[in-house]
N, C-alpha and C positions, 0 to 999 in steps of 0.2 A: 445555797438554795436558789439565789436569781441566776446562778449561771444553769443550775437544771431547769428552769423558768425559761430560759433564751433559749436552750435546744430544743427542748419541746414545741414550744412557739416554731420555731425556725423549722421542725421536722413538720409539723402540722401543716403550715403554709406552705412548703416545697412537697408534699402530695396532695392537698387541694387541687395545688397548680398542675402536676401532672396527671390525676383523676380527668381535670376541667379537658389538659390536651387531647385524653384519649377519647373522651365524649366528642373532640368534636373532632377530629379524625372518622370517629366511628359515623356520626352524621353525614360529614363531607363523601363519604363512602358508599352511603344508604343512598344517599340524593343520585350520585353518579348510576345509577342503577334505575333512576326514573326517568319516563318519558318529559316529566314537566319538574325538574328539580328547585323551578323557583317558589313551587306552590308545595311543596313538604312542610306538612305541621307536625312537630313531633310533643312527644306525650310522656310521661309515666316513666322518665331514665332513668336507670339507678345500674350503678356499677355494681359486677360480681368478679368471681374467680374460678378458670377453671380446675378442674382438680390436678393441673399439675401448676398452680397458680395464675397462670396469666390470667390478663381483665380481660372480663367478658360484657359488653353494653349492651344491656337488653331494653327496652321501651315498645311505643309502640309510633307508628306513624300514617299520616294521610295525606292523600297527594293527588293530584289529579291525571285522568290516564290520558289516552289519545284523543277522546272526544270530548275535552275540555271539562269535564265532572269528577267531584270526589270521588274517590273509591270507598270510601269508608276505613275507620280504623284498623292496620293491621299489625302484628306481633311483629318484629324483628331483632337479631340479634347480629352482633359486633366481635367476634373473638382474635383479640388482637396476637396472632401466634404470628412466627417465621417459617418461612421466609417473606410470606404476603399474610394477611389477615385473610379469617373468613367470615361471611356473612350472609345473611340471607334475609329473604322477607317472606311471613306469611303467605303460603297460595304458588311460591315459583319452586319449590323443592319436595318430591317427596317422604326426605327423611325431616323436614324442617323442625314438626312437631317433638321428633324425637330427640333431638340437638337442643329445642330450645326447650321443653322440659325438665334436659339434663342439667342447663343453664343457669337459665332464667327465675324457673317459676321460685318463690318465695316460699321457706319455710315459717 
């Protein structure tokens, strides 16, 4: 019984940790795509799957544009496929809604 105790423990903790990396992959990602990547506040993350299972990170973020102001909150999504990931943010695509619906939104 303590040894199915220790894997479990041990599997739990070694995807925490790789969830944590891809979050912030998917951040470091988001940010390279803003004018002002040191003022991203981000919001609401929560890891998914898409449906051929890769993780998909959807949240939302705020940031400031060229003339030093928030933008106000916006949807984006992370979907960590190969050979590069994709991503987008609110407002710069316009399939975004329909990607990130597919995604994102919570049942």
């Amino acid at each position: 019984m303590k040894f199915f105790l220790v894997v479990f423990l041990l599997t739990t903790s070694f995807l925490a940790l790789a969830n944590e990396s891809i979050i912030t992959d998917a951040q470091e990602a988001i940010k390279s795509q803003l004018k002002d990547p040191y003022s991203a506040v981000f919001d609401d993350i929560y890891l998914g799957k898409a449906e051929n299972g890769a993780p998909v990170v959807c949240g939302t973020i705020n940031a400031k544009n060229s003339y030093g102001g928030y933008t106000g909150r916006k949807n984006f999504y992370y979907l960590d496929a190969a050979p590069r990931p994709i991503l987008s943010i609110e407002g710069e695509s316009s399939i975004f809604s329909v990607i990130y619906e597919s995604f994102c939104l919570r049942n």
